[in-house]
C-alpha positions as CSV (number, residue, x, y, z in Angstrom):
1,X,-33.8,-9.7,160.3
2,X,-30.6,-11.4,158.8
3,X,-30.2,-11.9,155.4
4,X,-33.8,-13.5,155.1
5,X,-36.1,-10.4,154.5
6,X,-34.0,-9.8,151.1
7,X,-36.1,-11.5,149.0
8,X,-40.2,-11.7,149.7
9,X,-40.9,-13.5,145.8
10,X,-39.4,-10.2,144.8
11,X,-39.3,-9.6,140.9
12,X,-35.2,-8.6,141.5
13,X,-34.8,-12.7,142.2
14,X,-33.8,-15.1,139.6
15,X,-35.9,-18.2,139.3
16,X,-35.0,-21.6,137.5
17,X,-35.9,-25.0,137.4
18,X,-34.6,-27.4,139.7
19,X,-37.2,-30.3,139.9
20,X,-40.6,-30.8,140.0
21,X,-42.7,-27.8,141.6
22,X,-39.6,-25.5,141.6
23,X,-41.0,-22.6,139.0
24,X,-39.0,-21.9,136.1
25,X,-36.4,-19.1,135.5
26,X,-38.4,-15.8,134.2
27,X,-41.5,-16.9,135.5
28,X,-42.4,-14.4,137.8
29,X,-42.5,-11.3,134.8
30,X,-46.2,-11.8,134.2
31,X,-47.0,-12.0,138.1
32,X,-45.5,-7.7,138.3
33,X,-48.0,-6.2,136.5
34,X,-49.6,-4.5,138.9
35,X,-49.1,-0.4,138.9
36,X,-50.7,0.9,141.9
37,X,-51.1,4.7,143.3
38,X,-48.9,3.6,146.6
39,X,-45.6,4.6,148.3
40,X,-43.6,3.1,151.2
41,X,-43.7,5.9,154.0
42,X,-42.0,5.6,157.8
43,X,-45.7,4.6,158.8
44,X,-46.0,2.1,156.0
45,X,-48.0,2.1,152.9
46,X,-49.7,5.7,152.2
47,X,-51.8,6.3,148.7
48,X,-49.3,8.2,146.3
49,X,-50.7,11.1,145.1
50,X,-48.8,11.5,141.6
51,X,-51.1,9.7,139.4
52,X,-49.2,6.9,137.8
53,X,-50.5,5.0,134.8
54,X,-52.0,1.3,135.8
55,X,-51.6,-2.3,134.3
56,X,-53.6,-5.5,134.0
57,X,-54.4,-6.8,137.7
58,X,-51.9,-9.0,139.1
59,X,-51.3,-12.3,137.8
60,X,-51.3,-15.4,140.2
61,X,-47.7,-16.8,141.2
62,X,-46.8,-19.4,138.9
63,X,-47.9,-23.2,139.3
64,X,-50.6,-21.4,142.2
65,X,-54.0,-20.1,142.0
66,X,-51.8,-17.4,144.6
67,X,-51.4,-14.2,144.5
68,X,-48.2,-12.1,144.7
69,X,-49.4,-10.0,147.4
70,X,-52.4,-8.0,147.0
71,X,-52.3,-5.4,144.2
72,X,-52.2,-2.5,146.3
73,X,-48.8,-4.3,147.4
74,X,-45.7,-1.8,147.5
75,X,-44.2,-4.2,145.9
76,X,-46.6,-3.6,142.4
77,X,-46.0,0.2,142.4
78,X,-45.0,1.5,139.2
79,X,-41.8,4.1,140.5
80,X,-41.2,5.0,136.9
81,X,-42.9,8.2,137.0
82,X,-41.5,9.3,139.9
83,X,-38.9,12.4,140.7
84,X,-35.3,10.9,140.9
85,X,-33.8,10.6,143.5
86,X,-32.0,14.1,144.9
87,X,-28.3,11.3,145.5
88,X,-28.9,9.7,142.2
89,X,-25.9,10.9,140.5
90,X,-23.3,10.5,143.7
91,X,-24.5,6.9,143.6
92,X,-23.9,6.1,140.0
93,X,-20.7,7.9,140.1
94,X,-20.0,5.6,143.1
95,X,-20.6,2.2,140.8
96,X,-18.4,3.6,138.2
97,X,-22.3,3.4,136.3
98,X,-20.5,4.8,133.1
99,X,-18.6,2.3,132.4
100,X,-20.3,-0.9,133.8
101,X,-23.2,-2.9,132.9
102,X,-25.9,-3.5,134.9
103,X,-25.6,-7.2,136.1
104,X,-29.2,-8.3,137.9
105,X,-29.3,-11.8,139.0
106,X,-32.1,-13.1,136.7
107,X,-31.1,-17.2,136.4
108,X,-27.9,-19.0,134.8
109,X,-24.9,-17.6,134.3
110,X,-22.4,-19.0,132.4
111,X,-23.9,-22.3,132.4
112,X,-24.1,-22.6,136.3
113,X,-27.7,-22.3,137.9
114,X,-27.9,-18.7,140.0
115,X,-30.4,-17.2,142.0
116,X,-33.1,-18.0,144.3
117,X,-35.7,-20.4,143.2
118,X,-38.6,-21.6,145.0
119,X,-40.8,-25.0,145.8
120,X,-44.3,-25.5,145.6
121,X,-46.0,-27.7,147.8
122,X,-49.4,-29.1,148.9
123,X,-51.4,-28.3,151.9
124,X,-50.3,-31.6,152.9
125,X,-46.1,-31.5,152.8
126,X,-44.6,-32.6,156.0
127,X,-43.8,-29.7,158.1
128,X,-40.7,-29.0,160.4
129,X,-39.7,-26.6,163.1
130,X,-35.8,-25.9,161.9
131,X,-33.3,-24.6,164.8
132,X,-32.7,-21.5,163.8
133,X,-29.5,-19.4,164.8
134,X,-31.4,-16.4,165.1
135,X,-34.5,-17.6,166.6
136,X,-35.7,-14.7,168.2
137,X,-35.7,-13.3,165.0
138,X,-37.1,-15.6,163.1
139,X,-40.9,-16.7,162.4
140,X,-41.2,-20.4,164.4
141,X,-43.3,-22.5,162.1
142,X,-43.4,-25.0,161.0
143,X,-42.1,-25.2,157.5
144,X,-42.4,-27.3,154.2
145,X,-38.5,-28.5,154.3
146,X,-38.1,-31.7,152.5
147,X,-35.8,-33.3,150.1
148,X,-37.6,-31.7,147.2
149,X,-36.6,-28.2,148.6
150,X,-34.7,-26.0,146.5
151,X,-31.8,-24.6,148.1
152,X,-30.0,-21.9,146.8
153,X,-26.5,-23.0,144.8
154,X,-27.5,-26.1,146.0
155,X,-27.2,-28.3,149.6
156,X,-24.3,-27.3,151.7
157,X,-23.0,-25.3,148.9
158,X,-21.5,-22.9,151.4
159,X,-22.9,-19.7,150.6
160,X,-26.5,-18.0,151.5
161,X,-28.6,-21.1,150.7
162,X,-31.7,-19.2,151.0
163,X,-34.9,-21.5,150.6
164,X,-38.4,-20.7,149.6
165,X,-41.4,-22.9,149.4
166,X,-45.2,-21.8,148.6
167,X,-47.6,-23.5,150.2
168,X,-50.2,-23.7,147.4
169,X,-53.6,-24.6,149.5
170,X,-53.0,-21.6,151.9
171,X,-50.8,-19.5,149.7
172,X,-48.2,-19.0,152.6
173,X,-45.0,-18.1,151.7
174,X,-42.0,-19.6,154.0
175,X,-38.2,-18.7,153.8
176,X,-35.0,-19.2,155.4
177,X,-31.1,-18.0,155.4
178,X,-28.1,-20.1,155.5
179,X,-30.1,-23.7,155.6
180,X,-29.3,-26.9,155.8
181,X,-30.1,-30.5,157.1
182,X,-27.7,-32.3,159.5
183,X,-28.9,-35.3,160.1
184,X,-32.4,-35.5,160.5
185,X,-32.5,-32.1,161.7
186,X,-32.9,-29.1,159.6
187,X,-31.3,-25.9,160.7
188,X,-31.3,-22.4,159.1
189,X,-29.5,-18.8,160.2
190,X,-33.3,-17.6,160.2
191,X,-36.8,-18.0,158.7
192,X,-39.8,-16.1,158.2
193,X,-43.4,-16.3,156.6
194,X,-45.7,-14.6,155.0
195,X,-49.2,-14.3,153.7
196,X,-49.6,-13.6,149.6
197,X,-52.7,-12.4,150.1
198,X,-52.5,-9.9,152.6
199,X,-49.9,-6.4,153.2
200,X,-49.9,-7.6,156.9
201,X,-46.0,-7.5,158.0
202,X,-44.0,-9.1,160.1
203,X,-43.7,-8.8,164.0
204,X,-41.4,-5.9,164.6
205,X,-37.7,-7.2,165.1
């Protein structure tokens, strides 16, 4: 999918406040926790068998009684026991690692609001079926788009303006690319959803 399965709530997102129901920058640290014995194979999630040490269970995602996926999640896995990688050093030689700093995109920079934040919303938000660009890629819908959405860099700023809102009475998570209201109508490149509670994925392609 285009651009939109970058970021599922993933702890490599930055998160700030915006208004009310957009969760604050940093917020998600607390919500990682989880260090489960599972791996990412071609067939999906598989039970690691290199023991790896465990953590708290998961906390719920801020201003939700939600999960952030189930704990078995790939997502929760703790990789910092695990062999590195046999093209580690060809990569880091290939960022010039020595001598640059690692930049993640963890909230404001300078001053000027970055990252991807995301709305929270009631069971009872008006929902909208966006045109998407990429329909037959995307997820149809309906989603939570309103004017209290959080775009990212901000309404017709121009660049990815990824969106996410969290439905908190059925803790489904909805997203979408390059989005934007014209009009009455909103449109996006692409969207998709997801369920926080369960490992289920998306329809292939």
């Amino acid at each position: 999918m285009r651009r939109t399965d970058t970021a599922r709530v993933s702890s490599s997102r930055a998160l700030r406040t915006a208004a009310a129901g957009v969760v604050t920058a940093g917020a998600l640290t607390a919500a990682f926790a989880v260090t489960p014995s599972a791996v990412a194979s071609p067939g999906g999630l598989r039970h690691n068998p290199i023991p790896v040490r465990t953590a708290p269970t998961s906390a719920n995602l801020p201003g939700t009684s939600c999960p952030v996926f189930p704990a078995d999640n790939i997502w929760h896995a703790d990789v910092s026991h695990l062999p590195v990688n046999v093209h580690s050093a060809a990569w880091l030689s290939h960022m010039q690692a020595s001598t640059r700093n690692l930049h993640p995109d963890f909230g404001p920079s300078g001053g000027v609001p970055y990252g991807i934040g995301f709305t929270v919303v009631a069971g009872s938000h008006a929902k909208v079926a966006p045109v998407f660009d990429y329909a037959d890629e995307s997820d149809p819908g309906p989603y939570p788009l309103g004017s209290d959405t959080f775009i990212e860099g901000g309404a017709n700023s121009g660049g990815d303006m990824h969106a996410i809102m969290v439905d908190s009475s059925t803790c489904r998570l909805y997203e979408t690319w390059d989005t934007r209201q014209v009009g009455s109508v909103w449109h996006a490149g692409s969207g998709a959803t997801w369920d926080l509670g369960s490992n289920a994925l998306r329809t292939a392609g």
